[in-house]
Jmol script that loads the backbone (N, CA, C; Angstrom):
load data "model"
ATOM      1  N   UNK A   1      98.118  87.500 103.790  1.00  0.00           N
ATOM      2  CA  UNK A   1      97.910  88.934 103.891  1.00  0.00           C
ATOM      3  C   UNK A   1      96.437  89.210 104.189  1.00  0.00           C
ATOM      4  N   UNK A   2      96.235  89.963 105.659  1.00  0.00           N
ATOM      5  CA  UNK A   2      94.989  90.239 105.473  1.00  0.00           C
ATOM      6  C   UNK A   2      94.276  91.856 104.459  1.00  0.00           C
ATOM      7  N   UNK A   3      92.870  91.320 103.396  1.00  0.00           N
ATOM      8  CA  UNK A   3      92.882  92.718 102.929  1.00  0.00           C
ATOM      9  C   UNK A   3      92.986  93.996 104.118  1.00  0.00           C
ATOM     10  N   UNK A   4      92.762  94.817 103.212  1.00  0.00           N
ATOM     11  CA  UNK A   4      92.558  96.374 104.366  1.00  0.00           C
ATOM     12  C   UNK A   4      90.802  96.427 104.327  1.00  0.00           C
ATOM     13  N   UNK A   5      90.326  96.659 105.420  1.00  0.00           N
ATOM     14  CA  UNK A   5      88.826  97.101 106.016  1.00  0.00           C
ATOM     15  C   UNK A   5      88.229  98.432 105.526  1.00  0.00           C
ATOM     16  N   UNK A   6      87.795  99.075 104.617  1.00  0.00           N
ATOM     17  CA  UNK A   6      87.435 100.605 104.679  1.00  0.00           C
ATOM     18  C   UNK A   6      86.789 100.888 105.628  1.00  0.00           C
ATOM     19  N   UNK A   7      86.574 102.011 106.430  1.00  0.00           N
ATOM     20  CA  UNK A   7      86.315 102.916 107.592  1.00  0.00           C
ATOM     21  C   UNK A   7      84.527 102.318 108.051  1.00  0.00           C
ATOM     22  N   UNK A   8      84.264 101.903 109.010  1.00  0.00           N
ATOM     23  CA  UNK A   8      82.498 101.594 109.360  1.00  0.00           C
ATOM     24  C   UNK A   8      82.684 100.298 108.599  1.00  0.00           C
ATOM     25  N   UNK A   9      83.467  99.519 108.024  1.00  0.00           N
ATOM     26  CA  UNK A   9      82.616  98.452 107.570  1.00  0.00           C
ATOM     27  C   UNK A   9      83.186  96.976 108.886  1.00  0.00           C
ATOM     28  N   UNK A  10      82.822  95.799 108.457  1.00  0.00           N
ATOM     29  CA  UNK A  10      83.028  94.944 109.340  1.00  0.00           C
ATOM     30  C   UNK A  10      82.941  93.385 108.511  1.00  0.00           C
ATOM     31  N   UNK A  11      84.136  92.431 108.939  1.00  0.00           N
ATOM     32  CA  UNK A  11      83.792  91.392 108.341  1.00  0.00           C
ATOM     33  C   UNK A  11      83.122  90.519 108.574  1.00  0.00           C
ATOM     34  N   UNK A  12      82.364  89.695 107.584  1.00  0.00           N
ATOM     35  CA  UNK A  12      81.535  88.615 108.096  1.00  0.00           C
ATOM     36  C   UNK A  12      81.999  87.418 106.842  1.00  0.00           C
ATOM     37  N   UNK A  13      81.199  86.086 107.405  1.00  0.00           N
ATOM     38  CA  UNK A  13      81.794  85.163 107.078  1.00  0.00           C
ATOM     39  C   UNK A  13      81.502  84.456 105.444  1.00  0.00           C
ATOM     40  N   UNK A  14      80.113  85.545 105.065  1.00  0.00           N
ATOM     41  CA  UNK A  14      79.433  85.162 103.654  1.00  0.00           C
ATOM     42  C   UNK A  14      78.612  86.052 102.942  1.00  0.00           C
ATOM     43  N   UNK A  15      78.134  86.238 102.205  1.00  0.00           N
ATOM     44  CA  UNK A  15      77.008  87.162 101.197  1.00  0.00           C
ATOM     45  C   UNK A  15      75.955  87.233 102.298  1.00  0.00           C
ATOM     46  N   UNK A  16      75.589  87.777 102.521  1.00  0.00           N
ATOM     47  CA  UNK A  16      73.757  88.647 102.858  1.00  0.00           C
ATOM     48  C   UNK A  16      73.323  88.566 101.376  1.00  0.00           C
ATOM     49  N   UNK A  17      72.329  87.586 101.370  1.00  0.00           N
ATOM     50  CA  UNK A  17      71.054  87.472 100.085  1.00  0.00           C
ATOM     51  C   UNK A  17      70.068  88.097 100.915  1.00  0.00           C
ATOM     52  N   UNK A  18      70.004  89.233 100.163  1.00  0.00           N
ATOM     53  CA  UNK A  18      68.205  89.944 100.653  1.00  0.00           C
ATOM     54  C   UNK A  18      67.039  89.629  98.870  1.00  0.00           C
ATOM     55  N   UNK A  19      66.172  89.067  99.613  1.00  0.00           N
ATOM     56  CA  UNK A  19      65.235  88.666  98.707  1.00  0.00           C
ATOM     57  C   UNK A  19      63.933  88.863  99.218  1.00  0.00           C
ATOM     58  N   UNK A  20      62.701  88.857  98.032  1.00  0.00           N
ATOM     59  CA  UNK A  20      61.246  89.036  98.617  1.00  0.00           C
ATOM     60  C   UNK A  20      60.763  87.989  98.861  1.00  0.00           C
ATOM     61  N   UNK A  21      61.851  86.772  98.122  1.00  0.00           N
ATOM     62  CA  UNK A  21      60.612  85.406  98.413  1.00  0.00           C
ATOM     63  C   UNK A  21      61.412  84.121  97.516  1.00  0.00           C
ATOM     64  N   UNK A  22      61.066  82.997  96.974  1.00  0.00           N
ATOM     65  CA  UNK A  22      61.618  82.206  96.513  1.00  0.00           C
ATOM     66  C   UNK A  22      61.799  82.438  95.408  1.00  0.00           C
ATOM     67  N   UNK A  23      63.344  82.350  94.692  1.00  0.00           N
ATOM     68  CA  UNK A  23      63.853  82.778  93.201  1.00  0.00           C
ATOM     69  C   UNK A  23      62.898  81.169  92.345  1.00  0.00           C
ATOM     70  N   UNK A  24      62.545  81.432  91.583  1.00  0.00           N
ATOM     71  CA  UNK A  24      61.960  80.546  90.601  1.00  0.00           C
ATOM     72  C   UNK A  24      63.131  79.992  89.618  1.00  0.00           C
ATOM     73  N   UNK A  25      62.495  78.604  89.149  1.00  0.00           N
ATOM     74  CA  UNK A  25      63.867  77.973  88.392  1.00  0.00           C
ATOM     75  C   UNK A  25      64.029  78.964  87.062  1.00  0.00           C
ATOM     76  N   UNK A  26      65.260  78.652  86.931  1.00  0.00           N
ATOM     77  CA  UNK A  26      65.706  79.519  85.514  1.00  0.00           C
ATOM     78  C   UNK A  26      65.354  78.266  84.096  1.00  0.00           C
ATOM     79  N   UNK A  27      64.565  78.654  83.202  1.00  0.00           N
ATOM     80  CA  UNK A  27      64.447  77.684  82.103  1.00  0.00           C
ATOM     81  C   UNK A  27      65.677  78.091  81.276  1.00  0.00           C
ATOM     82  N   UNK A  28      66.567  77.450  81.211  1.00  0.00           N
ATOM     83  CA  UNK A  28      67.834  77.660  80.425  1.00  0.00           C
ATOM     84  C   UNK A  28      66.950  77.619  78.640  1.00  0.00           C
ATOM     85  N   UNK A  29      66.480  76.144  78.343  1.00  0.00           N
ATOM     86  CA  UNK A  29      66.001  76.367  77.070  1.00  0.00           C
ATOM     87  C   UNK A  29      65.351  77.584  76.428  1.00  0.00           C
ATOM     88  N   UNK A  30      64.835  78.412  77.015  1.00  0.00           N
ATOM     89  CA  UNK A  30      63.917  79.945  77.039  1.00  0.00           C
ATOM     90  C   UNK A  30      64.566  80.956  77.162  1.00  0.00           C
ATOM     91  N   UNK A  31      65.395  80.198  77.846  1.00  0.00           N
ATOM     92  CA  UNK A  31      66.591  81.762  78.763  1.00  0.00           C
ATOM     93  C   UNK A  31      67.164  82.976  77.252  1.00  0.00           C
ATOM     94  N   UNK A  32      67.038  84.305  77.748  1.00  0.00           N
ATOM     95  CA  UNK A  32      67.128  85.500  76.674  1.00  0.00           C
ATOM     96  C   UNK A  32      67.799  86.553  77.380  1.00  0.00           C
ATOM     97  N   UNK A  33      68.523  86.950  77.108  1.00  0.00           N
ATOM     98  CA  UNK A  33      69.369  88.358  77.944  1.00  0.00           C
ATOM     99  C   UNK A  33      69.230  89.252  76.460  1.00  0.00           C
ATOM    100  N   UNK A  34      68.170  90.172  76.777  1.00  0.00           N
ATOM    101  CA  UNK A  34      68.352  91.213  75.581  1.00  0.00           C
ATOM    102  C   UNK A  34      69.219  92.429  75.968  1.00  0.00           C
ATOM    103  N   UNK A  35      69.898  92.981  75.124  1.00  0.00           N
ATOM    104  CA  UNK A  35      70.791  94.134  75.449  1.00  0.00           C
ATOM    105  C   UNK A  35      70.051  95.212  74.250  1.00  0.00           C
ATOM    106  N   UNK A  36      70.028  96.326  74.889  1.00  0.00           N
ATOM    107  CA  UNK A  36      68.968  97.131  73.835  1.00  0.00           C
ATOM    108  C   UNK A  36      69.169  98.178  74.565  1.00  0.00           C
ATOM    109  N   UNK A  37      68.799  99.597  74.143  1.00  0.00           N
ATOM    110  CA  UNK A  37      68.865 101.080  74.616  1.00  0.00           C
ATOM    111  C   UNK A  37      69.784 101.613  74.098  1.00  0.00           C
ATOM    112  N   UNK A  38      70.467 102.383  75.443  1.00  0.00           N
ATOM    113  CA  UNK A  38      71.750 102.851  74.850  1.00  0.00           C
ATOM    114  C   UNK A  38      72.700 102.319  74.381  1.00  0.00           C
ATOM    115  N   UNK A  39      72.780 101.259  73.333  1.00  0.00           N
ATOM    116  CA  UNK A  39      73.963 100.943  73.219  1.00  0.00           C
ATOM    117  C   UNK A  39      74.210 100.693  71.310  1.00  0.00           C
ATOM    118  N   UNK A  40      75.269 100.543  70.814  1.00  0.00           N
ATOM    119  CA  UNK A  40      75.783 100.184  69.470  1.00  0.00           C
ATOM    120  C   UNK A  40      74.965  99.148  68.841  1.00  0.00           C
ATOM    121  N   UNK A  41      75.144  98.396  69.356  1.00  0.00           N
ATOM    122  CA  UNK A  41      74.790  96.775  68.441  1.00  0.00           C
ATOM    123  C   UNK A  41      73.330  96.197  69.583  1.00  0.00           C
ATOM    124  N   UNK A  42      72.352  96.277  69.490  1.00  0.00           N
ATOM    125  CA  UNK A  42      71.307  95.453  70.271  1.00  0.00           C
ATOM    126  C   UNK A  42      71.232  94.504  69.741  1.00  0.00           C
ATOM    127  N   UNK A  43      71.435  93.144  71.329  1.00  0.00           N
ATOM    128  CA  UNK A  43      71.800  92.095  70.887  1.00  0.00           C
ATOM    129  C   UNK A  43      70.223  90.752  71.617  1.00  0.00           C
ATOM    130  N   UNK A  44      70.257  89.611  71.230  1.00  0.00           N
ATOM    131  CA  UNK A  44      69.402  88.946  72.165  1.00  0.00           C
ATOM    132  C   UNK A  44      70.258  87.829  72.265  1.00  0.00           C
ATOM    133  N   UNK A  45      70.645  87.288  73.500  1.00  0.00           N
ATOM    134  CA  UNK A  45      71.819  86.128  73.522  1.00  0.00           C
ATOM    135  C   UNK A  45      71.094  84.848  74.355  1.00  0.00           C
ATOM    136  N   UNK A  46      71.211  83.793  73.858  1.00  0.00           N
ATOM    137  CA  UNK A  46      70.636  82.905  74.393  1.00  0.00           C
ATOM    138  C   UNK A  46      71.735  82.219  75.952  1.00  0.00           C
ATOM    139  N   UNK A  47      71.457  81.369  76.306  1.00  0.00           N
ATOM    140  CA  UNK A  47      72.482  80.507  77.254  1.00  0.00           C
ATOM    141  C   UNK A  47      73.365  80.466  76.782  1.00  0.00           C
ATOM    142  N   UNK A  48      73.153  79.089  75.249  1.00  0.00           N
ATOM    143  CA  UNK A  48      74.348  78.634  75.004  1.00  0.00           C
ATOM    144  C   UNK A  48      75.909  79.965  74.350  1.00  0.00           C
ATOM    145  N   UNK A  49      74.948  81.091  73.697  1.00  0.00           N
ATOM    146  CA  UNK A  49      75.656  82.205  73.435  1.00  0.00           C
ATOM    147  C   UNK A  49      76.595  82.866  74.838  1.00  0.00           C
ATOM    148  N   UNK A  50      76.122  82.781  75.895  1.00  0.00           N
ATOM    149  CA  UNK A  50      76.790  83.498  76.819  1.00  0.00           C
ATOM    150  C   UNK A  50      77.992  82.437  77.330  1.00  0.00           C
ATOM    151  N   UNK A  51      77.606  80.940  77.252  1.00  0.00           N
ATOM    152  CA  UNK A  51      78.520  80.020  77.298  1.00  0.00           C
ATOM    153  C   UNK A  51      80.036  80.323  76.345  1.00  0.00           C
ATOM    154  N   UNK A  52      79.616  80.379  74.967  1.00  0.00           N
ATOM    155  CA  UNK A  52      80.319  80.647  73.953  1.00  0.00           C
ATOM    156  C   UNK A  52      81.239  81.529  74.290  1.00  0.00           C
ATOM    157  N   UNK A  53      80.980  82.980  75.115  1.00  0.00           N
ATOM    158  CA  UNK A  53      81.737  83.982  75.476  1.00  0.00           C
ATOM    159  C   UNK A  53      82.863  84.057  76.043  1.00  0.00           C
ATOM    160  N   UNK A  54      83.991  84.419  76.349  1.00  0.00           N
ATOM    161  CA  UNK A  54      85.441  84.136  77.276  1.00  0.00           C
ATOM    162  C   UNK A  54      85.319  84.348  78.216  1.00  0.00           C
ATOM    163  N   UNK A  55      85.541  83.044  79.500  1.00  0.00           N
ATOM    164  CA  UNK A  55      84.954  83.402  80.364  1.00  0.00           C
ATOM    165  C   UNK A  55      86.115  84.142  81.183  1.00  0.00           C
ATOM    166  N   UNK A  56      85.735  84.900  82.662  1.00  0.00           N
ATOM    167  CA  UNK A  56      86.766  85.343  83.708  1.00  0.00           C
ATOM    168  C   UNK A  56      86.252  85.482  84.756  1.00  0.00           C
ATOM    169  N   UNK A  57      87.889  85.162  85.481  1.00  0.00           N
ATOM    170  CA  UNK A  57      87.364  84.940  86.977  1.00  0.00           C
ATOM    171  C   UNK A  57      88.329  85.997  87.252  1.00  0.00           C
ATOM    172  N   UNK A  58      87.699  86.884  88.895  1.00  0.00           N
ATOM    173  CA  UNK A  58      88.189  87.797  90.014  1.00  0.00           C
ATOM    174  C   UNK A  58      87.978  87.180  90.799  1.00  0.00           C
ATOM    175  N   UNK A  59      89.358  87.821  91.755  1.00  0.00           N
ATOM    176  CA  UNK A  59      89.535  87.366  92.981  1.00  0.00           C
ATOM    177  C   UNK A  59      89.256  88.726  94.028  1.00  0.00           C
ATOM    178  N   UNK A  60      87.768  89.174  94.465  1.00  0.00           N
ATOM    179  CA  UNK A  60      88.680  90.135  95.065  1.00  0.00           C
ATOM    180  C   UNK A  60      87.137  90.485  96.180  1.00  0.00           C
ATOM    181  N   UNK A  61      87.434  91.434  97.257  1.00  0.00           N
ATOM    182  CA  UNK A  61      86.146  91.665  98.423  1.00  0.00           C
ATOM    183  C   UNK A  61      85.461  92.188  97.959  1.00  0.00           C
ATOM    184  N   UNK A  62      84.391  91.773  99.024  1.00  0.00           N
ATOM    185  CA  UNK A  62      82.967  92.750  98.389  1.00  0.00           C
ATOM    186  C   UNK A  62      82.879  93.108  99.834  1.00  0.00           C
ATOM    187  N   UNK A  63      82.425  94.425  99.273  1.00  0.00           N
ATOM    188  CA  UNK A  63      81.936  95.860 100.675  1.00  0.00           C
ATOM    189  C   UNK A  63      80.558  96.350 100.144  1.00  0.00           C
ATOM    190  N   UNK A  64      79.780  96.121 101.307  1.00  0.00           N
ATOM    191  CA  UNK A  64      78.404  96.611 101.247  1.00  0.00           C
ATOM    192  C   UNK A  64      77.591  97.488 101.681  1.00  0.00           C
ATOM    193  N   UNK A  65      77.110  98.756 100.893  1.00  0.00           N
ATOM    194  CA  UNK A  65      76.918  99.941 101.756  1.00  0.00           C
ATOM    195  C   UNK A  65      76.692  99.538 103.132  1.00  0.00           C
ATOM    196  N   UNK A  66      75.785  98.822 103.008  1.00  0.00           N
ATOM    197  CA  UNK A  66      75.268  98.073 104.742  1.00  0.00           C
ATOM    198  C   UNK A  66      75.962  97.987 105.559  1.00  0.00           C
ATOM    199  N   UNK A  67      77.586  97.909 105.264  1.00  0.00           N
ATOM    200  CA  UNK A  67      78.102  98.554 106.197  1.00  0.00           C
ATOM    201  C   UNK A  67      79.223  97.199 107.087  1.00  0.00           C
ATOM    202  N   UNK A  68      78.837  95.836 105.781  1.00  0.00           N
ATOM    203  CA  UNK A  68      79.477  94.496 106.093  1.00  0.00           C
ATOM    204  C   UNK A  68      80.335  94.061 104.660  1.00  0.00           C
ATOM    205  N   UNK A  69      81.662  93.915 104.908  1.00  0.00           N
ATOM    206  CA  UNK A  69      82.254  93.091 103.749  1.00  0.00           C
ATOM    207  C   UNK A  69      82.905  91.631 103.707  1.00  0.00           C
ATOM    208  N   UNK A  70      82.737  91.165 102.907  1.00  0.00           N
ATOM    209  CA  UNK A  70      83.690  89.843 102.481  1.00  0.00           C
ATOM    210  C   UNK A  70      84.314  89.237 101.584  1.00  0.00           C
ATOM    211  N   UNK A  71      85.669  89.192 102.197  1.00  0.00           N
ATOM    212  CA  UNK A  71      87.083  89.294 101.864  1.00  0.00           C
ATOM    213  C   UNK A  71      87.300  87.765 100.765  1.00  0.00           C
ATOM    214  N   UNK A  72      87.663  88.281  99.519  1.00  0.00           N
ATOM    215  CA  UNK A  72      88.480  87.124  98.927  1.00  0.00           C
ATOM    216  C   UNK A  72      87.129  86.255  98.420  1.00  0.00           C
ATOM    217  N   UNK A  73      86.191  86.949  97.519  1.00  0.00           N
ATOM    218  CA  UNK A  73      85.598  86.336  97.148  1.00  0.00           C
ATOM    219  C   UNK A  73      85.913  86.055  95.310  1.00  0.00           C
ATOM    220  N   UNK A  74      85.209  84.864  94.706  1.00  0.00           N
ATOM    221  CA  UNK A  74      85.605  84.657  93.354  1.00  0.00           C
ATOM    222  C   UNK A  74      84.471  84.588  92.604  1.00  0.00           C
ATOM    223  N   UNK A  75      85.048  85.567  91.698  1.00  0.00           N
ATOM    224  CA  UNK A  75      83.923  86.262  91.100  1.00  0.00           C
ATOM    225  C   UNK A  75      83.603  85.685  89.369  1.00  0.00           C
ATOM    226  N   UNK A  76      82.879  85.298  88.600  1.00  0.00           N
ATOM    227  CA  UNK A  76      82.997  84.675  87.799  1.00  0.00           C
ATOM    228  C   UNK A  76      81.955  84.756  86.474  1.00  0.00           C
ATOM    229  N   UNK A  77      82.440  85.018  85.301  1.00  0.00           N
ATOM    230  CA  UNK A  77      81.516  85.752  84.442  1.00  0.00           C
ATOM    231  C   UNK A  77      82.222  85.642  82.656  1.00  0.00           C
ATOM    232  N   UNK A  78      81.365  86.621  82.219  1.00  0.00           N
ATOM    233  CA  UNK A  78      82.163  86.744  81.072  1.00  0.00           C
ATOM    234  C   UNK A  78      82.794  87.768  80.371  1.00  0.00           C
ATOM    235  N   UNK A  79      83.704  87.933  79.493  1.00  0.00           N
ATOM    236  CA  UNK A  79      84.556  89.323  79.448  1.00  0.00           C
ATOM    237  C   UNK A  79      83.648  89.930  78.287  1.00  0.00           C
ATOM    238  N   UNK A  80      83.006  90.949  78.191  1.00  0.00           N
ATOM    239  CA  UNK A  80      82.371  91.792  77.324  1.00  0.00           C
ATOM    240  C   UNK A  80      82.793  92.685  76.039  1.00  0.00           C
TER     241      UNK A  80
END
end "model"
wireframe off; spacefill off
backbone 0.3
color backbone group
């Protein structure tokens, strides 16, 4: 089945990475995702904590204002 196209967009064959310059390594040992502001519980989660989490996968396109999408991508994370 091919997906459906929304109106102006067009397919291509992969992600467009727009970046300013070279991503630097991630130190996993250091690594900190703080969650803080608006929310209930402010949390600070390390790696191995986000590991710990349930993970999930999507199957599904990405459309980019820019005006290019691609179809049937797998998306992969954790359930919140």
């Amino acid at each position: 089945m091919i997906p459906k196209l929304p109106p102006g967009q067009r397919w291509i064959e992969g992600l467009i990475v727009y970046d300013i310059g070279p991503v630097p390594p991630l130190d996993l040992q250091n690594f900190r995702l703080r969650l803080f502001g608006a929310v209930a519980n402010p949390q600070e989660l390390r790696w191995a904590d986000l590991l710990a989490l349930p993970q999930a996968q999507v199957r599904a396109d990405f459309h980019c204002v820019e005006g290019w999408s691609v179809p049937d991508l797998l998306w992969e994370g954790v359930l919140g």
